[in-house]
C-alpha positions as CSV (number, residue, x, y, z in Angstrom):
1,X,116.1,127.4,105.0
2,X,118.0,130.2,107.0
3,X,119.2,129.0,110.5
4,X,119.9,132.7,111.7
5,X,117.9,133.4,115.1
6,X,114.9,135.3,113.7
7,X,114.2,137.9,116.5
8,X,110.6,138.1,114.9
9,X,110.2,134.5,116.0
10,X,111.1,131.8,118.6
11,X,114.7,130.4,116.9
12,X,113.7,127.5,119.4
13,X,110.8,125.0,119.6
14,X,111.0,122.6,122.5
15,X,109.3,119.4,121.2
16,X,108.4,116.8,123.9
17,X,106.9,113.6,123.0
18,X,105.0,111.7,125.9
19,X,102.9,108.6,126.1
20,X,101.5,108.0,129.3
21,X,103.8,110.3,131.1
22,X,101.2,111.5,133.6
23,X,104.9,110.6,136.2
24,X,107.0,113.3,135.1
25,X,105.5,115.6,132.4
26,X,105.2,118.1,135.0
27,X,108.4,118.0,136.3
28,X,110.0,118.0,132.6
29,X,107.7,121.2,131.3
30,X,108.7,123.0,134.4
31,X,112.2,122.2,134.0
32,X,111.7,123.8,130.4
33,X,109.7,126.7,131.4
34,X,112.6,127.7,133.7
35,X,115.3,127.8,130.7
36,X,117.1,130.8,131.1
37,X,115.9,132.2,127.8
38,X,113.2,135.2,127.1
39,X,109.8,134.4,127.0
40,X,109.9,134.8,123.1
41,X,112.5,133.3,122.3
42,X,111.4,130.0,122.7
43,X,108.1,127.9,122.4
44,X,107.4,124.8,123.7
45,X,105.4,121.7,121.7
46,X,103.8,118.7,123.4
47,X,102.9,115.9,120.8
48,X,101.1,113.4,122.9
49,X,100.7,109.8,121.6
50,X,97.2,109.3,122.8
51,X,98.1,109.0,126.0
52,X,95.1,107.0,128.2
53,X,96.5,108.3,131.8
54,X,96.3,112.2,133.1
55,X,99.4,113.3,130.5
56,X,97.0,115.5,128.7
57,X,95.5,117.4,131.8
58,X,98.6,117.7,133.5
59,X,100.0,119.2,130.0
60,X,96.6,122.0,129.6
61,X,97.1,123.8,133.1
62,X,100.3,125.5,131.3
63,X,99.6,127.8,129.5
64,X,102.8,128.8,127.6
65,X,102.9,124.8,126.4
66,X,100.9,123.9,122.9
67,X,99.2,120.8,122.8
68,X,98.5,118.5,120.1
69,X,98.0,114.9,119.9
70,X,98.6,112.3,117.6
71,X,96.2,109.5,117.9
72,X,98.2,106.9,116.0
73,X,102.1,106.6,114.9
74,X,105.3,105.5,116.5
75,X,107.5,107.5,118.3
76,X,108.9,109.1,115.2
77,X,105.9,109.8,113.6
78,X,105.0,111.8,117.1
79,X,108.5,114.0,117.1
80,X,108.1,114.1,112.8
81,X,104.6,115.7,113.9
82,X,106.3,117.9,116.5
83,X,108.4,119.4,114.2
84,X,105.7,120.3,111.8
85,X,104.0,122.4,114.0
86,X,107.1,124.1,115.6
87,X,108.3,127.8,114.3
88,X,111.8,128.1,115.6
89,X,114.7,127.5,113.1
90,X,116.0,125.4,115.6
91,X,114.4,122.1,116.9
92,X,115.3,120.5,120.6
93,X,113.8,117.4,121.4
94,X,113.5,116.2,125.1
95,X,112.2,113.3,126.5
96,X,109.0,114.2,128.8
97,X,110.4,111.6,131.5
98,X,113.4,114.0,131.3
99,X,114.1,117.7,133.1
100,X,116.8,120.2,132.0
101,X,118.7,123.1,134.3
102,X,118.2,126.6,133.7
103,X,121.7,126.4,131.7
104,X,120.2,124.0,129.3
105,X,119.0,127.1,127.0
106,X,121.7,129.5,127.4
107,X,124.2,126.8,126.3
108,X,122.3,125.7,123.5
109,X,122.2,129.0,122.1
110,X,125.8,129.5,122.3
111,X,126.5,126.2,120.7
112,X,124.6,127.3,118.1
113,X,125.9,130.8,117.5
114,X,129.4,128.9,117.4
115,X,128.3,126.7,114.6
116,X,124.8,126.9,113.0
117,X,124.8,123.8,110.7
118,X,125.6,121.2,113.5
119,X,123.6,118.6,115.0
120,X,124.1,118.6,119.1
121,X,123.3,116.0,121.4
122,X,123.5,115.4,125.0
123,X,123.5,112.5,127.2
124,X,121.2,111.5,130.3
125,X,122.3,112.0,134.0
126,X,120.5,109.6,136.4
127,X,118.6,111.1,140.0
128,X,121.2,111.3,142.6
129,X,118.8,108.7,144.8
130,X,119.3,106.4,142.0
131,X,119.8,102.5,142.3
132,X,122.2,99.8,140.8
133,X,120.7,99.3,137.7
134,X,120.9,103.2,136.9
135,X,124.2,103.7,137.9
136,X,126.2,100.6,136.6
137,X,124.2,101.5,133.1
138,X,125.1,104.8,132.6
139,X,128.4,104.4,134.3
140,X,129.3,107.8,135.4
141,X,132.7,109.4,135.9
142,X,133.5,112.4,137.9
143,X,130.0,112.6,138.0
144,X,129.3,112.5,134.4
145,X,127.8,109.7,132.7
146,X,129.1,108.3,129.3
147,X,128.7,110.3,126.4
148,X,126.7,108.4,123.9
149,X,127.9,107.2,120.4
150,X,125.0,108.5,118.6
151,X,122.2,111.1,119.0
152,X,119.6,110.0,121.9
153,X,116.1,111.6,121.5
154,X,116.2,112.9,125.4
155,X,118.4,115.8,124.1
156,X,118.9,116.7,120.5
157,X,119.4,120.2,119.1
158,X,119.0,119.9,115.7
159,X,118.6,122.9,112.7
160,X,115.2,122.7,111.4
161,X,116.8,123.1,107.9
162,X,118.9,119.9,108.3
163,X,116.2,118.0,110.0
164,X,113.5,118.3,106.9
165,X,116.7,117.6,104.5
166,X,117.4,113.9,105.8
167,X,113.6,113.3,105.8
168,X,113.1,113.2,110.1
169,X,113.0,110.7,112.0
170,X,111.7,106.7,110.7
171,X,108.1,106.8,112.0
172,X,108.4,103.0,111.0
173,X,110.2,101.7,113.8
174,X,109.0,102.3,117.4
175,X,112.4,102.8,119.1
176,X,116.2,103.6,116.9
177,X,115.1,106.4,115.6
178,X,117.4,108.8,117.2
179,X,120.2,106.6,116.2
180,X,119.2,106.4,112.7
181,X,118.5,110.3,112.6
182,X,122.4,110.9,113.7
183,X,123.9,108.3,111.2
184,X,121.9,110.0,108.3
185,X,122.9,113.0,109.7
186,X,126.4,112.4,109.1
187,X,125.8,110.6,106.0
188,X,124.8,113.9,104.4
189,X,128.1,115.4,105.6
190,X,127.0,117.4,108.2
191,X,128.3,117.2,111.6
192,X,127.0,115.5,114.4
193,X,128.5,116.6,117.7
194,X,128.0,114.9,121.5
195,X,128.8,117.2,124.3
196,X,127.7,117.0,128.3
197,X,126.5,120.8,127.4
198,X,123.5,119.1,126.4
199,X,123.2,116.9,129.3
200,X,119.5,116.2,131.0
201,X,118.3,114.3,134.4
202,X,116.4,111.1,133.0
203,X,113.7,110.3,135.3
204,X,112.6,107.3,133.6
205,X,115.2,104.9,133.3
206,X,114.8,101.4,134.3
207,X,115.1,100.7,137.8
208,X,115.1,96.7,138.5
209,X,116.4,94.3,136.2
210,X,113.0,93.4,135.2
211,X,112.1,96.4,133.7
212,X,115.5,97.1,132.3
213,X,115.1,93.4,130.2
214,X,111.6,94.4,129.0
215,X,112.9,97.7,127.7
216,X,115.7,95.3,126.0
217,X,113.4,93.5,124.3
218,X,111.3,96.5,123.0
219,X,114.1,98.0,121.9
220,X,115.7,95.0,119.8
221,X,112.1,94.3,118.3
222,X,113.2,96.6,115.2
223,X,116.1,94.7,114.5
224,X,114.3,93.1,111.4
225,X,112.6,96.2,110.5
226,X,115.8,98.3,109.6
227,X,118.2,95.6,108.6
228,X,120.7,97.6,106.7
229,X,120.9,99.8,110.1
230,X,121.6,96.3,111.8
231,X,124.0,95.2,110.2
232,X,125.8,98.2,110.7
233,X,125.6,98.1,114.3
234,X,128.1,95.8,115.9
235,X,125.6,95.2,119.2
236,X,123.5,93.3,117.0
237,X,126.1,91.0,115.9
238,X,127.1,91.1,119.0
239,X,123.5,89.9,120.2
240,X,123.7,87.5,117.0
241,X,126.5,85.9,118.4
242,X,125.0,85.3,122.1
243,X,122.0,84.0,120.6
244,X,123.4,81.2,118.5
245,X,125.6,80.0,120.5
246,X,123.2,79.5,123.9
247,X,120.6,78.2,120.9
248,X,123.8,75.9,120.3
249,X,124.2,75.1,124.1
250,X,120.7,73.8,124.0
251,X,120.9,71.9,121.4
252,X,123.8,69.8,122.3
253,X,122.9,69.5,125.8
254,X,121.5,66.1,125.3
255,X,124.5,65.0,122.7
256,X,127.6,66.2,124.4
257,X,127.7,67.4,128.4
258,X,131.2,68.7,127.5
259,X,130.4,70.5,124.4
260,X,127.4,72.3,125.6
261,X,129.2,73.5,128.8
262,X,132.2,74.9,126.4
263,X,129.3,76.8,124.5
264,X,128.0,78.0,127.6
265,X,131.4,79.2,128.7
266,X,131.4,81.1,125.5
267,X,128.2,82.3,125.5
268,X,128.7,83.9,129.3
269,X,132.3,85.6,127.9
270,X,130.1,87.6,125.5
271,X,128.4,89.7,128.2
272,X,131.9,90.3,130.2
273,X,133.3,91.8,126.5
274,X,130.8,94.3,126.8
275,X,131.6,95.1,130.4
276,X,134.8,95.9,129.5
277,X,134.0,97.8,125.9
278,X,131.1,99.4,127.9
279,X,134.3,100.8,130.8
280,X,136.7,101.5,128.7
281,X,134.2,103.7,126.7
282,X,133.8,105.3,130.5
283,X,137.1,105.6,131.3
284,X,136.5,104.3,134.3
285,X,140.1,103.5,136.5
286,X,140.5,99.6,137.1
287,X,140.0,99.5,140.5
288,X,136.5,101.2,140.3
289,X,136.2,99.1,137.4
290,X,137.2,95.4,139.3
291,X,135.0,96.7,142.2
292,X,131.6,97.4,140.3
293,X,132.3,94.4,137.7
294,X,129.9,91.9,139.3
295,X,127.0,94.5,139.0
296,X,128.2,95.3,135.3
297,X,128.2,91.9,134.0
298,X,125.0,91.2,135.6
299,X,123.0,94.3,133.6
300,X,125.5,93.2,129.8
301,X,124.0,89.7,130.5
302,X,120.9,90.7,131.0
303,X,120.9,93.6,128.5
304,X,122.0,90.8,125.8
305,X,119.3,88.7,126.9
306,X,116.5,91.0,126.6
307,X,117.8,91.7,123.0
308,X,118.2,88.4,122.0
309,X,114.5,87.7,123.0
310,X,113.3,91.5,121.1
311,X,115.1,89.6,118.6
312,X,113.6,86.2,118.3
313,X,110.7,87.8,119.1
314,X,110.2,89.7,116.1
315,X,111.3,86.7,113.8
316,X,108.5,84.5,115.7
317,X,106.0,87.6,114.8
318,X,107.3,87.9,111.1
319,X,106.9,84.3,110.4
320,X,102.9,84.2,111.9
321,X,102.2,87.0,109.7
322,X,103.8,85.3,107.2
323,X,101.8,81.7,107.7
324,X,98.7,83.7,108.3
325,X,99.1,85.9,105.0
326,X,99.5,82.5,103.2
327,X,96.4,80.6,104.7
């Protein structure tokens, strides 16, 4: 497939999956409407997921935006179906709980003149009214947050070309996918580049610790259902780790007092190793770092927590199913 801007075409599609999204949809398609790009040079897809809230009114009263749903599938399956429908060359997928500045477009289009054959990627700003949780997790520097290790699906510029060649997204799993889409990316020997070029404002992101462990634990509940893309990712072993050893804390709590407050020593180290991993990845300075640690540590522990009970979650599923195939 040629990736050459096709002036007879949008070279563009803007593919934004929502679910329920009746929040910020608005906000995200007017974000996008305002790209500074012509009229026809882009379109703009929403795949709704069958969405029981206003999402799909909301989406209708623009008339520039195509709707389609998709009844049933995960998240892949909705961007996979996205992508079928688009026309442009080029795909960008952005998260409808996310919005985008006028110099989203421009830059994109630059960054692909430079280099058609690369994946690009962005990473996620939070609001400038945000709280604790947002800010300590994204750890932002000079005003810029950390740029991820691997694709995220708020921002992803992608050739269509190189997108149908590594097969889309996994519409198996219902979060990862993004991460698995950059890795086979790069696996194919194409590049996969991050830049803040790409950057968006993520209106969604969790904003008490409550919400920011349930997303934990929906986000680790694939953990079993790619396990060669586990064991490739060190947070897992990481969460692996955590998990043993408080399930080892517990168990010797009634045997040995001293052992079982060693284990739990251990088990509270793990979290502060990612703190650190998670700042030095920021370079953030040590004071700032020192300062904000206590609120750092907090979300790590936390974030492990949530992921170690996606995790045990999904093994107590797999083994029902299992019992309940077998009767």
């Amino acid at each position: 497939m040629n990736n050459k801007i096709d002036k007879n075409r949008p070279w563009l599609s803007v593919i934004l999956p929502a679910f329920n999204e009746e929040e910020y949809i608005a906000d995200c398609i007017t974000s996008v409407l305002s790209l500074n790009l012509l009229d026809d040079e882009y379109e703009i897809i929403v795949v709704d997921n069958n969405s029981a809230d206003n999402t799909a009114s909301i989406v209708k009263r623009f008339d520039k935006v195509r709707y389609r749903n998709l009844e049933v599938g995960n998240v892949g399956a909705v961007r996979n179906f996205g992508a079928r429908e688009a026309e442009g060359s080029y795909l960008a997928f952005i998260d409808a709980d996310c919005v985008v500045k006028p110099a989203w477009g421009s830059r994109a289009k630059s960054l692909v003149r430079a280099n058609a054959n690369t994946t690009y990627g962005g990473s996620c700003h939070a609001h400038k009214t945000a709280g604790w949780v947002e800010k300590y997790w994204l750890l932002t520097r000079n005003e810029l947050p950390t740029l991820p290790k691997h694709l995220i699906g708020a921002s992803i510029l992608i050739p269509k070309s190189i997108f149908c060649k590594v097969g889309g997204f996994n519409e198996v799993v219902t979060s990862g996918e993004d991460t698995e889409l950059s890795i086979k990316i790069q696996r194919m020997g194409s590049s996969v580049i991050l830049t803040h070029e790409l950057d968006v404002l993520h209106l969604g992101n969790a904003k008490t610790l409550k919400d920011f462990f349930w997303r934990q634990v929906w986000q680790s509940e694939n953990y079993l259902k790619s396990p060669a893309e586990s064991l490739r990712d060190p947070i897992f072993f990481l969460v692996l780790i955590f998990l043993t050893t408080l399930t080892a804390t517990c168990f010797f709590l009634s045997k040995s007092l001293t052992l079982s407050f060693l284990l739990l020593i251990s088990a509270l180290i793990i979290p502060l190793a990612l703190s650190i991993k998670r700042a030095y990845r920021a370079k953030l300075s040590l004071f700032f770092f020192l300062k904000s640690l206590p609120g750092i540590y907090i979300l790590d522990l936390v974030y492990l927590g949530g992921r170690s009970a996606g995790l045990l979650k999904s093994v107590l599923m797999d083994v029902w199913v299992l019992k309940k195939t077998n009767n």
